[in-house]
C-alpha positions in Angstrom: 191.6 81.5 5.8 190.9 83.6 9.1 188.9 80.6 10.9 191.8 78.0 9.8 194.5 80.3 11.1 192.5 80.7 14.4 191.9 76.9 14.9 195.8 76.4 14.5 196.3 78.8 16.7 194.2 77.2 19.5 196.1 73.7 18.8 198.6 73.2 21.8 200.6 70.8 23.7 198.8 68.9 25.4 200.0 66.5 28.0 199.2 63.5 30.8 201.0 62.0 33.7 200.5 57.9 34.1 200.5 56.7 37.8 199.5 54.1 40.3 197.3 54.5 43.3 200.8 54.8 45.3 202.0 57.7 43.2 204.3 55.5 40.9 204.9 56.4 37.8 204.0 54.0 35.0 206.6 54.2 32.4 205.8 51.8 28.6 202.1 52.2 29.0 200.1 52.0 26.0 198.4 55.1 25.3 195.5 55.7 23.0 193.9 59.4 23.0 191.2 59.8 20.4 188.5 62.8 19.5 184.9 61.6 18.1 186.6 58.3 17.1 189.1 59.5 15.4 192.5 58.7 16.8 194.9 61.4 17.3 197.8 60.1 19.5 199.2 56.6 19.9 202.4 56.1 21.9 204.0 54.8 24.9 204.1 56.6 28.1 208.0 57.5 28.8 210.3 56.5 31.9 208.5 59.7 33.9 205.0 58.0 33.0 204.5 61.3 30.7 202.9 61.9 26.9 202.2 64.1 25.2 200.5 65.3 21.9 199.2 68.4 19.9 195.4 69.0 19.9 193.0 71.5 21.4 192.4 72.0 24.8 189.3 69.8 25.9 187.8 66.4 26.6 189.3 62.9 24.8 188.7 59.7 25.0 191.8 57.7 26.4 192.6 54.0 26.8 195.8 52.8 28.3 197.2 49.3 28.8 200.2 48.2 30.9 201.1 44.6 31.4 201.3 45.8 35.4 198.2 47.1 35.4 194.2 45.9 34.4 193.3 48.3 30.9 191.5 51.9 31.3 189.2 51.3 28.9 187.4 54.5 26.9 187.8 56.9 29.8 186.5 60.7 29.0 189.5 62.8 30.0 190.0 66.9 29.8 193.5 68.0 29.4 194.2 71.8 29.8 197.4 73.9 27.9 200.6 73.6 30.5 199.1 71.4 32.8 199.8 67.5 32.5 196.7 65.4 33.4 197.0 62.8 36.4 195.8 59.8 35.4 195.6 56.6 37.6 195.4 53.4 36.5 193.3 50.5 38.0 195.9 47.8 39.7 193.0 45.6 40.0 190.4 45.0 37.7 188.0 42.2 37.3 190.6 39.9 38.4 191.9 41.8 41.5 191.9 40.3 44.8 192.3 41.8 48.3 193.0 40.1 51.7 194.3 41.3 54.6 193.5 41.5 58.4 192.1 44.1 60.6 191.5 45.0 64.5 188.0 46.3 65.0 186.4 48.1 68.5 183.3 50.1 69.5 180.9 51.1 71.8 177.3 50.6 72.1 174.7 53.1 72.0 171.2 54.2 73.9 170.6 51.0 76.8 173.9 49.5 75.8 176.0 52.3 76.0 177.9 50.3 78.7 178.8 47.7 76.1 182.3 47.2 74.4 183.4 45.3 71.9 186.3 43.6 70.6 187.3 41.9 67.2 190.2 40.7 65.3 190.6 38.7 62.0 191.0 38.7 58.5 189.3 40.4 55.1 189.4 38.8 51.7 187.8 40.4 48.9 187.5 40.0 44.7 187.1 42.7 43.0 184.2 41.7 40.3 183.9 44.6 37.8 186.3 47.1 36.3 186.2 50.8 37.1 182.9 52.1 36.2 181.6 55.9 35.8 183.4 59.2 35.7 185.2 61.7 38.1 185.0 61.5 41.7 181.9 58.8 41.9 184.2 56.2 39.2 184.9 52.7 40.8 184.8 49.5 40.7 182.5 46.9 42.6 183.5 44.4 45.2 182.5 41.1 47.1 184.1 40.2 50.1 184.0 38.4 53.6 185.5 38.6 57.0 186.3 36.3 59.8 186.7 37.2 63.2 188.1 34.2 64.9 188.5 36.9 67.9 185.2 38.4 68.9 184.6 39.8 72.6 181.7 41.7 73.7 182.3 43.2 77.8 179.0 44.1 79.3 177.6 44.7 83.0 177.3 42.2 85.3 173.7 42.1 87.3 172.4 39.1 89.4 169.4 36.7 88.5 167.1 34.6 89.9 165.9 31.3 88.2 162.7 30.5 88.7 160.3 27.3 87.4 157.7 28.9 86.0 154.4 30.1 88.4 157.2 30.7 91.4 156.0 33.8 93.9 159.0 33.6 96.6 162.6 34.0 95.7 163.0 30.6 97.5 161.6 28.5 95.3 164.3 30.2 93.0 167.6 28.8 92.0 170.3 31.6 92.5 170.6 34.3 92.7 173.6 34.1 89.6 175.5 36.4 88.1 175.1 37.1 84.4 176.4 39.4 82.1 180.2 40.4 82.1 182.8 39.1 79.3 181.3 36.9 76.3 183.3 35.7 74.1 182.9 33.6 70.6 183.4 33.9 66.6 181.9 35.8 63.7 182.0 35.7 60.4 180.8 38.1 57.8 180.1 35.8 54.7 178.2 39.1 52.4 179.8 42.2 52.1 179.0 44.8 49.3 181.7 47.4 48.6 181.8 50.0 46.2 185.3 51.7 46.4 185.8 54.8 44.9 188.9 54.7 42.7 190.0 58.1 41.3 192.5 59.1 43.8 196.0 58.0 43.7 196.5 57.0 47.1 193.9 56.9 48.9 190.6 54.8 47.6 187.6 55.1 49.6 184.4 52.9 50.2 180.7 52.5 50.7 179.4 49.2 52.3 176.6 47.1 53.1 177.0 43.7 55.2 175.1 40.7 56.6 176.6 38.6 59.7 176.5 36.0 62.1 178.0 35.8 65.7 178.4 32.2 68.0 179.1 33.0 71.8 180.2 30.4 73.9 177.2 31.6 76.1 173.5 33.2 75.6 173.7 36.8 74.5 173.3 39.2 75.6 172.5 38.8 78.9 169.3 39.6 80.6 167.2 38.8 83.9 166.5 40.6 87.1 165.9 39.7 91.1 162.1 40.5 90.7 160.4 36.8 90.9 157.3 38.7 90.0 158.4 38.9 86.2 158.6 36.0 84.7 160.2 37.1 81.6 163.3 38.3 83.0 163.6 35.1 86.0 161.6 32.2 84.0 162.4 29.3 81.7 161.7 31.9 79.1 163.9 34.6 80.0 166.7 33.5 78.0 168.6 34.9 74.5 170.7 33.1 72.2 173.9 31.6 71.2 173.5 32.7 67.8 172.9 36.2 66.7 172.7 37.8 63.1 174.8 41.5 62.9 173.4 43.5 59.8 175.6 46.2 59.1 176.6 49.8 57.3 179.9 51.2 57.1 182.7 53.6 55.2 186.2 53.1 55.0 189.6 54.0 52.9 192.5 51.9 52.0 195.8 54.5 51.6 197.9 53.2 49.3 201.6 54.0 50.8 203.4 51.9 48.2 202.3 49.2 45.4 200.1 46.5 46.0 200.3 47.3 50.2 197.5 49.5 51.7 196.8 50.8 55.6 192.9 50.7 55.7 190.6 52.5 58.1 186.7 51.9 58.5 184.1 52.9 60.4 180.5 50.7 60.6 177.2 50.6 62.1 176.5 47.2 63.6 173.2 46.3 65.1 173.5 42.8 67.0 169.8 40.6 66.9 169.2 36.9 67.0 166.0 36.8 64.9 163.8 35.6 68.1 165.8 32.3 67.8 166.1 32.5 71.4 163.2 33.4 73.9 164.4 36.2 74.2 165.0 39.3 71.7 166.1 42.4 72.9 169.1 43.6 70.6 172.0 45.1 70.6 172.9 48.6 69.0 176.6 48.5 69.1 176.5 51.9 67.7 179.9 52.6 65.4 182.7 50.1 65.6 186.2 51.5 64.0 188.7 48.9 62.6 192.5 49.8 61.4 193.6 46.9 59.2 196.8 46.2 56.2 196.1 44.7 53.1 197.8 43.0 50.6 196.7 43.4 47.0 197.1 41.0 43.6 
């Protein structure tokens, strides 16, 4: 009789608080709470997003569906006495898409320090898988590309000499030319690999990993000297490539400031190399490039 009168006594309201990533609530959601399989609440959120039900304080097992919104599935939830539980749902899913465009600069680092960089273009992105995990490392996985239709890289400009091969005076040279300065072309990023991070409400951040390629209208980058002496920076073998590959690392964060719209800021480690398609292969650290970029969800 004792322990029965203590375990009702421990039985309180209990209560959770349905929104989107933009802080919306979601009002008519179907929600399911249940305790070792056994079901003890079964309603519809109300126009506030809220339930509630009467159980012990502790961890449940909640699935919700809205016709807005792709279905949390089985998510472990704990719900505490007086204190409604946020819970966000997924406006994406397996079937969510994400495109957008973005503005995206940098600097280079070590010998190309003096290096900037310019890009602009657009994002599109599925989102393959729904969320996945628990608390702050839950999310769902993404595949996306981007295209840079606008890609400018500013560099030093130097003079070279160019030289037939087995030249020892500077006038048997052509030149002397200048190289380096403004180069200008188009990239695209066909892979990219994003885990985002979906258990805030607004803000969704994300882990990437990405493989590139870069046409300039002209070799790059440039390189070559006044020194007839080297052949390798004056000789018909002294030149890069048109074509350059642009593996890359980065973080970012889409924040949510109303349904479905997103601002989204990144930061990435680029590193610029044409595979030795060129004669040439001295690479490019580009260091971090930032982007800012809007995005429009479905």
């Amino acid at each position: 009789m004792l322990a029965s009168a203590m375990a009702c006594a421990q039985t309180v309201k209990l209560s959770g608080h349905v929104q989107d990533r933009a802080g919306l609530d979601v009002a008519g959601a179907d929600v399911a709470v249940k305790m070792a399989s056994h079901e003890v609440f079964h309603q519809s959120t109300d126009a506030n997003g809220m339930f509630s039900f009467e159980g012990d304080p502790g961890t449940y097992d909640v699935s919700i569906t809205s016709q807005k919104y792709a279905p949390m599935k089985s998510a472990m939830v704990t719900f505490q006495a007086g204190k409604p539980e946020p819970i966000v749902l997924n406006s994406l899913g397996a079937e969510g898409w994400e495109y957008g465009v973005l503005v995206q600069g940098g600097t280079g680092l070590e010998q190309n320090s003096s290096f900037r960089f310019l890009l602009a273009g657009g994002h599109l992105g599925k989102v393959l898988t729904p969320d996945v995990g628990h608390n702050m490392l839950k999310g769902d996985f993404e595949y996306a590309v981007e295209v840079f239709p606008l890609w400018e890289s500013y560099t030093p400009t130097f003079q070279r000499l160019n030289c037939p091969a087995g030249a020892t005076l500077a006038s048997q040279c052509k030149g002397p030319t200048t190289n380096g300065g403004t180069y200008r072309g188009v990239s695209i990023t066909p892979i990219i690999l994003r885990w985002n991070l979906t258990s805030w409400k607004k803000w969704m951040p994300w882990l990437q990993g990405a493989g590139g390629v870069i046409y300039t209208t002209r070799k790059y980058p440039g390189i070559g000297s006044l020194n007839v002496a080297d052949p390798s920076q004056t000789g018909p073998s002294a030149d890069t490539s048109v074509w350059n590959f642009s593996p890359q690392f980065g973080i970012g964060t889409h924040y949510f400031f109303k349904p479905k719209r997103s601002i989204d800021f990144s930061a990435n480690a680029v590193h610029i190399s044409s595979a030795s398609l060129g004669d040439k292969n001295p690479g490019v650290n580009t260091g971090v490039q930032f982007s800012v970029g809007y995005t429009w969800w479905k």
